[in-house]
C-alpha positions, -999 to +999 in steps of 0.1 A: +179-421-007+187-419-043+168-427-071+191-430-108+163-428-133+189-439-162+201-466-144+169-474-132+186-478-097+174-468-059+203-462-035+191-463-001+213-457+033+196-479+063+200-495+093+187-533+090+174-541+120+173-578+132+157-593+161+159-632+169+164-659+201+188-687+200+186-708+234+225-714+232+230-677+244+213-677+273+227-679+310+211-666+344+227-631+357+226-643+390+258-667+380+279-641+362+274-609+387+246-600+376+253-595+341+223-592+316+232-577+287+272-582+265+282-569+230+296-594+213+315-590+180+285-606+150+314-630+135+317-649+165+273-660+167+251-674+147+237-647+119+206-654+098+216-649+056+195-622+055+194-611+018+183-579-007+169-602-036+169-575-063+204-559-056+221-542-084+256-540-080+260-577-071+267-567-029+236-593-017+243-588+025+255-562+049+294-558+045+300-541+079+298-567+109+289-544+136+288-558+175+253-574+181+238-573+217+228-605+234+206-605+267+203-635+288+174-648+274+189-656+241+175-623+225+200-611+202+198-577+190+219-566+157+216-533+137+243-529+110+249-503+086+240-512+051+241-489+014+217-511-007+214-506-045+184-521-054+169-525-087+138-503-097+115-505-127+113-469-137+081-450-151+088-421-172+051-416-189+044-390-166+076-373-162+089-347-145+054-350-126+059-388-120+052-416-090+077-441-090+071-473-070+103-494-057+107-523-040+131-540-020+129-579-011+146-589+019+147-628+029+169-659+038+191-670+006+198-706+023+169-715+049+134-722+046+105-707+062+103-738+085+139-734+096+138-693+098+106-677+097+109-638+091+081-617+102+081-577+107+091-561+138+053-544+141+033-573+124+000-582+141-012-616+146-034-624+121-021-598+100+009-599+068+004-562+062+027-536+079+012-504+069+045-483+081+071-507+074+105-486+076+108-463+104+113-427+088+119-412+125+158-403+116+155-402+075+166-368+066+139-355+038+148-358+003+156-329-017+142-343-048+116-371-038+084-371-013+079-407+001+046-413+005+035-447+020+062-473+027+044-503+039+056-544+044+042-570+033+053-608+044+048-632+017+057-666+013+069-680-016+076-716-035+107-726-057+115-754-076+145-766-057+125-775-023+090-784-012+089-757+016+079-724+011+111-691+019+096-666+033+100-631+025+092-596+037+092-569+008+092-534+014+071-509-012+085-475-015+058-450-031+077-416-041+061-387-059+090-365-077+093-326-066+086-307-096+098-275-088+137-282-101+121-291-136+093-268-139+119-240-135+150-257-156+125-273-188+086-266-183+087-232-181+113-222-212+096-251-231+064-233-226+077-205-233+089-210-266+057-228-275+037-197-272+064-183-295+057-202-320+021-177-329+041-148-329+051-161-369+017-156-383+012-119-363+042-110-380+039-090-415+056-106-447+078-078-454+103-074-425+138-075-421+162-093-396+162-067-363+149-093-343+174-121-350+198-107-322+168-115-298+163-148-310+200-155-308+202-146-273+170-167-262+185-194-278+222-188-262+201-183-225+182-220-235+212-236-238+229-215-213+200-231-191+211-266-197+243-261-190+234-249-157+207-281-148+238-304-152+260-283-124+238-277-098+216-310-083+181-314-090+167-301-057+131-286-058+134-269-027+145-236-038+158-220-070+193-213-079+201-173-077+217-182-114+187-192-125+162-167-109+184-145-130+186-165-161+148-170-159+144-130-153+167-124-182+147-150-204+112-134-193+131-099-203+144-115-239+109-129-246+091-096-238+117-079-260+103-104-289+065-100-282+078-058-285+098-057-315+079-083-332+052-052-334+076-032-356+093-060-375+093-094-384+116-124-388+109-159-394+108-177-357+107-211-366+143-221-374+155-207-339+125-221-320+130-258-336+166-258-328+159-247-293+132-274-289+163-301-302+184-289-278+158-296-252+153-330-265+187-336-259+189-330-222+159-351-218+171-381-234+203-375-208+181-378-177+153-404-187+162-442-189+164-449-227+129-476-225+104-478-254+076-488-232+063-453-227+066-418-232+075-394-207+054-369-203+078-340-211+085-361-242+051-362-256+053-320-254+080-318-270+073-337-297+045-319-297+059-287-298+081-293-324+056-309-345+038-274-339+069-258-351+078-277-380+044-268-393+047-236-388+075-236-408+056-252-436+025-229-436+051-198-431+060-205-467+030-214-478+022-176-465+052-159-481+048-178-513+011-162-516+025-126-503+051-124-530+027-133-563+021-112-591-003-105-623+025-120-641+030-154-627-008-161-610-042-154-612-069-155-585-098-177-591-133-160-583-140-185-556-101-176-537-114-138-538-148-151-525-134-172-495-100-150-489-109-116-496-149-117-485-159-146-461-126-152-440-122-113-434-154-109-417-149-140-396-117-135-387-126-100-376-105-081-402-112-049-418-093-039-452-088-007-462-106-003-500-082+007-527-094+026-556-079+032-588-075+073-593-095+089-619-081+097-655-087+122-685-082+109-716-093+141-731-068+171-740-086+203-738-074+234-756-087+266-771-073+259-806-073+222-812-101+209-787-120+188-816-088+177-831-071+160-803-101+140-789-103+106-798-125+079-794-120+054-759-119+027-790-092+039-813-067+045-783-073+013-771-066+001-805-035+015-806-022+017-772-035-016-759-029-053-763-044-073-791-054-103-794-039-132-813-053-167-824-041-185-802-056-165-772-024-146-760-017-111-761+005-101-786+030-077-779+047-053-799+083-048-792+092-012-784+122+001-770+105+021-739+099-013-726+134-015-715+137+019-701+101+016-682+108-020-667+097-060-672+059-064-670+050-035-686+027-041-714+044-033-748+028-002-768+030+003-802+055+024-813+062+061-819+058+058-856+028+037-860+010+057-833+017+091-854-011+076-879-037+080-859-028+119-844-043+145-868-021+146-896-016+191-892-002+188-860+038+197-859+060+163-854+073+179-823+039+181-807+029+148-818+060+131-804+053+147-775+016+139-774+020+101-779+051+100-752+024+112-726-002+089-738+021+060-733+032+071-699-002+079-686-011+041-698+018+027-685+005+042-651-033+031-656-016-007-661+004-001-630-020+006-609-045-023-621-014-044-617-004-031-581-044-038-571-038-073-582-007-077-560-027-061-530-051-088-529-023-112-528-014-098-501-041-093-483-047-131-487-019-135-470-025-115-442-056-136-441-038-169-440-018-155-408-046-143-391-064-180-395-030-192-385-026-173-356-057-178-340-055-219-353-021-222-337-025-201-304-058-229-296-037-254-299-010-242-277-032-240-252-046-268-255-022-293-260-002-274-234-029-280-210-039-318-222-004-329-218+008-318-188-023-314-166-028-357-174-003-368-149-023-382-115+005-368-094-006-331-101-042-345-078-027-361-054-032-345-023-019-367+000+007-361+029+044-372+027+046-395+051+084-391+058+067-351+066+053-372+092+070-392+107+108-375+104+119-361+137+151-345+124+138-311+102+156-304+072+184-274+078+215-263+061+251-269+074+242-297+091+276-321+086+273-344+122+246-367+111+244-396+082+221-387+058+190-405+044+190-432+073+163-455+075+152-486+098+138-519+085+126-543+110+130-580+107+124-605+134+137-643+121 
């Protein structure tokens, strides 16, 4: 048995058997020697039109005309051989942890239930229900499908071209998928890069790209993983020593992240997204291509990559707030009230205080201790910014600015700051006395400045922290939501081919058809 979920097809390999009486083929042993029972080829008898109503490939009857047996009571006995294709609405909400339900309609194409009357070969009196309707003694267990109730069901039916009811006897197949092929091949590695997804906001700003030859390889493993689910078949009864090593590699790679992701950092995102497309891909290769539903691997992925793709938004939200400045923003009171004193403390964050080192403005010296001080006011007078009337600081140019860097505050010059140093004092010493003013403002200004940019980026490092913890709740929980909704992860009940199979499933086994089934019929 076969089941083509892009095709929507079931193949099935069965013997139909057929039990009915025609008084013409009857004789008494005693005439003929004794004889009681003859093969006979099945061209040369009378044959009911036994037809598979919802055939797929157009082949309606059984194409091999095996020998039937007649007794001498007129009981003819015929079992051919028959590979049905049989249409089958597919159901890919739940998938890879699906139930699919087939069917298969078996009844006379030309006579009517008064002229052939089918019934089931175990049918009760009384009784349209066949609760084990195909004998599963010789079926050969499926590799990629547990069967779990195959019952028959006669039912009679009414069509426009006659007044008598045909009568049918359908046949309900009730499979539950083994998940282990695809849990290996896509859950797991899709899950896996889910969870990768929080290690962008535990990652600091400033990094650099050491960890990009990891991500390359996870990638190059993901699709080397693909690659390998189209080779091998989709059986879920052991995994493939490729891809216990590809899955050992992967778990190694992924560790190797989670490690180096400590020391450095790299934005995930791209790598993860592209991955997750790649997976998309090789679902949409496998699935039918339907718009009534979702499967269920779908729905994660698109949840996943909607996970990513925000990640990647709120990653640049993060980096834009790392990398301001004095220059180009300014905190409002109630950001430094959420971001740098309520989140902190509920996000369980401590941040080390920075303090601004202590300066003398004062010049001690034996000889010219009340000559050098000055007043707080006069040097910030001179050194600082003013005011214009407009609101902005003017600034006067000065040609340290260039040496010292952009976003220094301009000071006034050399010359105009010599006006207010004593006026006995050597040029030489009061040169040298307004050069280290200026540089021990420039410093003062630097640090103020560098305090500023700290609390940027501790805001940042805030943001990540709310991020991380936001984003790793909802991995798990839309990990958990999705995939634990399918109905087939609570089924508990028995395969019933486990049951009733009498031929256990071995390896090199070549002298037996596979997949063989019996269906019943009496006309």
């Amino acid at each position: 048995m076969e089941v083509n979920l892009k095709n929507q097809v079931m193949t099935t390999n069965l013997w139909v058997e057929q039990k009915w009486f025609d008084y013409k083929l009857q004789w008494n042993p005693d005439d003929y020697g004794g004889v009681e029972m003859l093969y006979v080829p099945s061209e040369h008898i009378w044959l009911p039109d036994i037809v598979l109503y919802n055939n797929w490939d157009g082949n309606y009857e059984v194409t091999l005309m095996t020998k039937a047996t007649l007794k001498y009571t007129g009981e003819v006995n015929w079992k051919p051989p028959a590979i049905y294709k049989s249409s089958c609405e597919i159901n890919v909400e739940y998938f890879p942890f699906d139930e699919q339900t087939c069917f298969m309609k078996f009844g006379s194409w030309t006579y009517n239930g008064a002229q052939v009357d089918l019934k089931h070969m175990d049918q009760l009196p009384g009784s349209s229900l066949v609760h084990v309707g195909i004998d599963l003694s010789e079926f050969y267990l499926s590799v990629e499908w547990d069967i779990l109730e195959v019952p028959a069901t006669r039912n009679e039916e009414y069509y426009p071209c006659c007044p008598e009811p045909f009568s049918d006897i359908t046949f309900k197949l009730t499979m539950r998928r083994k998940t282990l092929f695809y849990t290996v091949n896509l859950i797991i590695p899709c899950v896996g890069l889910t969870f990768l997804t929080v290690l962008v906001f535990y990652l600091p700003s400033d990094s650099g790209e050491k960890i990009s030859l990891c991500i390359s390889i996870l990638v190059s493993l993901t699709v080397f993983f693909l690659g390998l689910a189209e080779i091998i078949p989709p059986t879920s009864l052991a995994i493939p020593l490729l891809g216990k090593y590809l899955l050992f590699t992967m778990i190694l790679v992924s560790l190797s992240v989670w490690v180096t992701v400590c020391i450095v950092n790299i934005s995930l995102s791209i790598s993860i997204l592209v991955s997750l497309t790649v997976f998309f891909l090789l679902m949409a290769e496998i699935i039918p291509p339907t718009s009534l539903a979702i499967p269920l691997l779908g729905k994660y992925l698109l949840f996943t990559m909607i996970l990513v793709s925000l990640s990647v938004w709120m990653t640049v939200c993060v980096l834009n707030v790392h990398f301001r400045s004095p220059s180009t923003h300014t905190m409002s009171p109630w950001m430094k009230k959420l971001f740098l004193q309520l989140m902190p403390k509920l996000l369980m964050m401590r941040r080390t205080k920075y303090s601004l080192p202590d300066y003398d403005d004062t010049f001690v010296s034996n000889g010219y201790t009340n000559e050098l001080e000055m007043s707080r006011d006069s040097l910030t007078d001179a050194y600082g910014s003013t005011k214009g009337d407009d609101g902005d600081y003017c600034k006067s140019p000065a040609p340290e600015d260039d040496m010292m860097g952009a976003g220094v505050h301009q000071r006034p010059s050399v010359t105009e700051s010599e006006n207010m140093l004593p006026r006995h004092l050597s040029p030489e010493v009061a040169a040298a006395l307004q050069s280290v003013r200026f540089i021990a403002q420039h410093i003062k200004d630097a640090d103020k400045d560098n305090e500023v940019v700290e609390d940027w980026k501790f805001m940042s490092m805030v943001l990540d922290r709310f991020f991380l913890w936001l984003f790793t709740i909802a991995c798990f929980v839309g990990t958990f939501g999705i995939i634990f909704q399918s109905p087939s992860l609570y089924d508990t009940r028995v395969p019933v081919d486990q049951q009733i199979s009498s031929i256990p499933m071995r390896k090199n086994n070549f002298f037996y058809p596979k997949d063989i089934e019996t269906i019943g019929i009496v006309s």
